[in-house]
C-alpha positions as CSV (number, residue, x, y, z in Angstrom):
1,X,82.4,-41.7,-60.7
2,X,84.2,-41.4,-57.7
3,X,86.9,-38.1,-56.5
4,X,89.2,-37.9,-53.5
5,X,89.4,-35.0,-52.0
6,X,90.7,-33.9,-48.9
7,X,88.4,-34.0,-46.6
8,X,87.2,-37.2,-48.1
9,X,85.4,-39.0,-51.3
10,X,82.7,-37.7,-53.7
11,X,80.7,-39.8,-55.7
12,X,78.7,-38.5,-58.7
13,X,76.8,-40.5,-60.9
14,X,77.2,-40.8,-64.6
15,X,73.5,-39.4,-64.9
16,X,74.3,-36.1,-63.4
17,X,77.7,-36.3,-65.4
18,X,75.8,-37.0,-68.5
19,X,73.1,-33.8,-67.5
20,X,76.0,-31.6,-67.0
21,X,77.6,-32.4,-70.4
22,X,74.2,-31.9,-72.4
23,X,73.2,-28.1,-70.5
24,X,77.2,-27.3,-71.2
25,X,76.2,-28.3,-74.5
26,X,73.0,-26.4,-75.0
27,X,74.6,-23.6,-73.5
28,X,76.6,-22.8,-77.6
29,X,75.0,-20.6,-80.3
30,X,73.9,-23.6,-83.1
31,X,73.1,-26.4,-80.9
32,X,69.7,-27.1,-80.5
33,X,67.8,-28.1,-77.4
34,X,65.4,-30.1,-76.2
35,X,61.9,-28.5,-76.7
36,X,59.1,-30.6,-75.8
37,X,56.3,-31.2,-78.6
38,X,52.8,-33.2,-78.9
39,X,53.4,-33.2,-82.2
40,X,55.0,-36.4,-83.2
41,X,56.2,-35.9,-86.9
42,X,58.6,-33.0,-85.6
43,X,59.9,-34.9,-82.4
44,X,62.6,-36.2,-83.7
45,X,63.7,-32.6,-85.7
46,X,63.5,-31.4,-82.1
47,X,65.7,-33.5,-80.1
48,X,68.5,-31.7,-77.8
49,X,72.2,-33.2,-77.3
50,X,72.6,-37.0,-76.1
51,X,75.8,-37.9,-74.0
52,X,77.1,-40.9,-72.7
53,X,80.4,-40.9,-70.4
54,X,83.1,-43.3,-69.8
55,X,85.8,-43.9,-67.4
56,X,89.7,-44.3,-68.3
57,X,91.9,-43.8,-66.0
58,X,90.6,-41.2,-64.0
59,X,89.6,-39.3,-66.7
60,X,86.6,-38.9,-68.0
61,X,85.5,-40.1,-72.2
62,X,82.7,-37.9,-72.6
63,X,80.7,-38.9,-76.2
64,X,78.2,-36.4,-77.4
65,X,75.7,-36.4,-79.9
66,X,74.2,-33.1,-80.7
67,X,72.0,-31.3,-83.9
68,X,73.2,-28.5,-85.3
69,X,71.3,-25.3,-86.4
70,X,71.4,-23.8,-89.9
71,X,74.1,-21.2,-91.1
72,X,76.5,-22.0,-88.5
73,X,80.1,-23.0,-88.5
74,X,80.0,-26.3,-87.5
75,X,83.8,-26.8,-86.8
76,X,83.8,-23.3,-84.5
77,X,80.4,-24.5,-83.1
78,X,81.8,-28.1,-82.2
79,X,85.4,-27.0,-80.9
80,X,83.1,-24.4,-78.6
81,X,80.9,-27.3,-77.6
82,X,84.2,-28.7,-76.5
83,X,86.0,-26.5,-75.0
84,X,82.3,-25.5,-72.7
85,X,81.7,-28.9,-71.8
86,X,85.3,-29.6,-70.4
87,X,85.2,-26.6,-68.1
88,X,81.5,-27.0,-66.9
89,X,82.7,-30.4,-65.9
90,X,85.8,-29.8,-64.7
91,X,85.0,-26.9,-62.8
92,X,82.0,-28.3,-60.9
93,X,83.1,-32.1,-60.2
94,X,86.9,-31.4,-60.1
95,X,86.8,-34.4,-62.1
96,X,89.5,-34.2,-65.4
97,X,88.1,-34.7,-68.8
98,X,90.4,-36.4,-71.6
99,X,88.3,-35.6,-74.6
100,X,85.1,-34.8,-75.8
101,X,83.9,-36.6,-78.8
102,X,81.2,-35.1,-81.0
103,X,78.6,-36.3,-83.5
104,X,76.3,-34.2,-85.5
105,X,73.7,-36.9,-86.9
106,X,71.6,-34.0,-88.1
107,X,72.3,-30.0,-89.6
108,X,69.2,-28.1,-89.9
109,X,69.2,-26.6,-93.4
């Protein structure tokens, strides 16, 4: 993804964009991380927030998919995962985010 700025351009790859998205994630009580496990019947319990971004006009589509911990609100959790990942994104890339869509495959119970 590319950004003019004044003095020039900036070019950021989607991998960086997508790493920024999953810490802004991981940053909101109820979503869990990535832990890293040898044992293989709990690896996929354990796995963190996956994102994938898209371009449109500009903007950025940003598509997360994230696990959610028990006895949480999950609507106050998601629209916080939101709201976190917009400004990390937007405040370090200057880049404008459109949405943030969010998937919760799995709630711990």
């Amino acid at each position: 993804m590319a950004n003019t700025f004044r003095h020039g351009q900036v070019k950021i790859a989607n991998e960086i964009l997508d790493q920024l998205a999953v810490r802004a994630s991981e940053e909101i009580s109820g979503v869990q991380v990535t832990t890293h496990s040898d044992n293989k019947i709990n690896l996929e319990k354990q796995q963190g927030p996956k994102s994938a971004i898209t371009e449109v006009d500009g903007k950025l589509i940003i598509d997360l998919t994230v696990n959610l911990s028990k006895n949480i609100n999950v609507r106050k959790t998601v629209k916080a995962v939101q709201e976190n990942v917009i400004r990390v994104i937007e405040s370090m890339t200057g880049i404008p985010v459109a949405r943030v869509n969010v998937t919760v495959p799995r709630l711990d119970i």
